[in-house]
N, C-alpha and C positions, 0 to 999 in steps of 0.2 A: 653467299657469293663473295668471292673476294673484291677487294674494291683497287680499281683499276688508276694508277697513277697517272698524272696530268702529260707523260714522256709517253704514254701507250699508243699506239694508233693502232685502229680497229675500223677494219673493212664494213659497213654497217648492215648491208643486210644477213652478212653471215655472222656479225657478232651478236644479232637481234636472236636470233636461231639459239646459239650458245646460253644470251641471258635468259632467252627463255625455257631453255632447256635446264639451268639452274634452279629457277624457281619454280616453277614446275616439278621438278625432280622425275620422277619415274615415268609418271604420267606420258609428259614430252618426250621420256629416255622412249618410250615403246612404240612412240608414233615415228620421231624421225629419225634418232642413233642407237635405240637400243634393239639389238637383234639377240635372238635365243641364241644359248649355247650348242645345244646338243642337236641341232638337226645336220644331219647329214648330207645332205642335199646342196651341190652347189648354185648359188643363185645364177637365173639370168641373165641379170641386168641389175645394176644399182640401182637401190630406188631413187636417187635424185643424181642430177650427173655431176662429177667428179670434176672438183677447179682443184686449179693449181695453185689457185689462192690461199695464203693463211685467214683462217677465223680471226686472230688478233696475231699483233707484232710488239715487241716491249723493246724499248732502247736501249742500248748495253748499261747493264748496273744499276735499272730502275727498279726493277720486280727478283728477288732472291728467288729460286727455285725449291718448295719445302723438300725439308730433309727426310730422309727415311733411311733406315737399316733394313735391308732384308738377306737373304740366301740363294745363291742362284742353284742352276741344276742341278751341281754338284756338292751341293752342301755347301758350299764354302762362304763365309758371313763377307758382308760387301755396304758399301752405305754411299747414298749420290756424290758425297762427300770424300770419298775415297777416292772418286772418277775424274775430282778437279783436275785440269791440264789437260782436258780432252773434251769434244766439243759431244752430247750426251745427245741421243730421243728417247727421253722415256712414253712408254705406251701403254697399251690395258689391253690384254689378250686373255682370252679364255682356250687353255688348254686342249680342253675336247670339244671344242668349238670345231664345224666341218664349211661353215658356210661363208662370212665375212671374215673371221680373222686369220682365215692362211692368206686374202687376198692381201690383206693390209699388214701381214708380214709380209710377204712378197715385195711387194710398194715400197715397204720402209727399204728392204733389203736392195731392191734395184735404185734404189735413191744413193745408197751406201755405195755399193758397186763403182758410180759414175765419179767418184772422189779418190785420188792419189791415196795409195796402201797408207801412208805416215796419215794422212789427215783422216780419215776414217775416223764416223762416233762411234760410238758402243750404243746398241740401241738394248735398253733395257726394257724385258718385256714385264710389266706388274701382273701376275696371275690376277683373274677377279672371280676366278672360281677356284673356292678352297678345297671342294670334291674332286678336281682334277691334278694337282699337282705332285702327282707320283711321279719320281725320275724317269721312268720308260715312259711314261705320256708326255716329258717332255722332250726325251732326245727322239721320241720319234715322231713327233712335230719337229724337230729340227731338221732332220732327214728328210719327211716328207715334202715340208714346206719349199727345203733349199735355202735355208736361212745361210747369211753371210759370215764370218766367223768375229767377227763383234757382236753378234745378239746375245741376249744373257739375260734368261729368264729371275725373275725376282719374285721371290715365294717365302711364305713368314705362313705364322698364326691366326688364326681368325680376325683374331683385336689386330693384331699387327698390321695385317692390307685392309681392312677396313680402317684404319686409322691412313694409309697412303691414298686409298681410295675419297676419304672424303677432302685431306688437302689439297688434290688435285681436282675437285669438284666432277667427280665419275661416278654418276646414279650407277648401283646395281642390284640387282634385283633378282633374289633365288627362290624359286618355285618347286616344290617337291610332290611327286604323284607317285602312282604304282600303275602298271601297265603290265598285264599278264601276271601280276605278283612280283615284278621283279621292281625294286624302286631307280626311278628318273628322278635327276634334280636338271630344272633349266635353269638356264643362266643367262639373263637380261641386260644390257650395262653399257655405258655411250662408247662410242669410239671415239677416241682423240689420242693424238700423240705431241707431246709436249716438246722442243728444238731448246736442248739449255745447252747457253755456251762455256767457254772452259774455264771462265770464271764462275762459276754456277748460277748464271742468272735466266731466266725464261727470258727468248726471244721471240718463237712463234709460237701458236697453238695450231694443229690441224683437225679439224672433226672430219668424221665420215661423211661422206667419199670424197678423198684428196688423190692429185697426182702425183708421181715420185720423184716428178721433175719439178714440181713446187716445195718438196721439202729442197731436196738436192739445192736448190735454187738459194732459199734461206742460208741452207748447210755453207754451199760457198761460201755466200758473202761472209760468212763468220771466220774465215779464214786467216 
């Protein structure tokens, strides 16, 4: 768990949620934030309802955002560090995912939307499932979903996002079967989206289910 400086303020029953969703690790990820990858099926209903609240908030230049290099859809090599000068969300989306994460692309994307073309982040999406990250899986998730034209999928090597994944503290969890003979792998893993601003430092965290008008909210103020 990363340890949280004395500048942090942290809303407490949703940052209780988070630490214990830390230490716990998977456990927790499959009770309240970790949803499978591959079912198809769109959900209902949230299972818990959506604030507009952040999980935590850091004060400008208290907490650096970790670095990572990855590749977006297009091949093209890219690193958070590269994005300085623009205010960033990175997030954790599973590709062939069909149930939670088009919504919370969606979400991210109508949060972007609601912000002047110049001020617009770039919402970086971290694959967390490395069996999905074929280019057609992800420009047609882009298509489908409606993503806004700052999203920018971030795809690397096994070590590579699992090395992203664990500095940003994102249980995931992959599960492989056969089903008719044909092989299934799920994919288990928190949602959260991180709000770093153009200095590179984390300002909010949002876990699953957030509204778009609480990141947007955040995004402003960073303005």
């Amino acid at each position: 768990m990363a340890a949280n400086p004395p500048t942090v303020a942290v809303k407490p029953q949703r940052w209780g949620v988070w630490a214990g969703l830390l230490v716990l690790g998977l456990a927790a990820a499959g009770a309240l934030y970790a949803f499978a990858g591959r079912s198809t099926a769109p959900p209902a209903t949230d299972t818990l309802a959506a604030s507009a609240a952040p999980s935590a908030l850091w004060s400008a230049g208290s907490l650096r955002a970790p670095a990572f290099s990855l590749a977006d859809e297009n091949g093209k090599p890219f690193s958070l560090a590269s994005l300085r000068g623009r205010n960033v969300v990175v997030t954790f989306i599973d590709p062939l995912c069909r149930n939670y994460c088009p919504i919370e692309a969606q979400r991210l994307s109508d949060a972007v939307k609601t912000l002047p073309a110049a001020s617009r982040p770039t919402i970086v999406a971290v694959s967390v499932n490395t069996y999905g990250n074929a280019r057609a899986n992800l420009l047609l998730d882009e298509r489908k979903w409606k993503v806004v034209p700052q999203w920018r999928w971030g795809i690397g090597s096994p070590a590579t996002l699992s090395s992203v994944w664990q500095r940003y503290h994102i249980a995931v969890l992959a599960t492989t079967k056969k089903i008719a003979g044909i092989t299934v792998h799920d994919i288990a893993h928190t949602e959260a989206a991180y709000v770093i601003d153009a200095a590179g430092y984390q300002r909010a965290l949002f876990l699953w289910p957030y509204r778009s008008d609480g990141v947007a909210s955040v995004l402003r103020s960073l303005r």
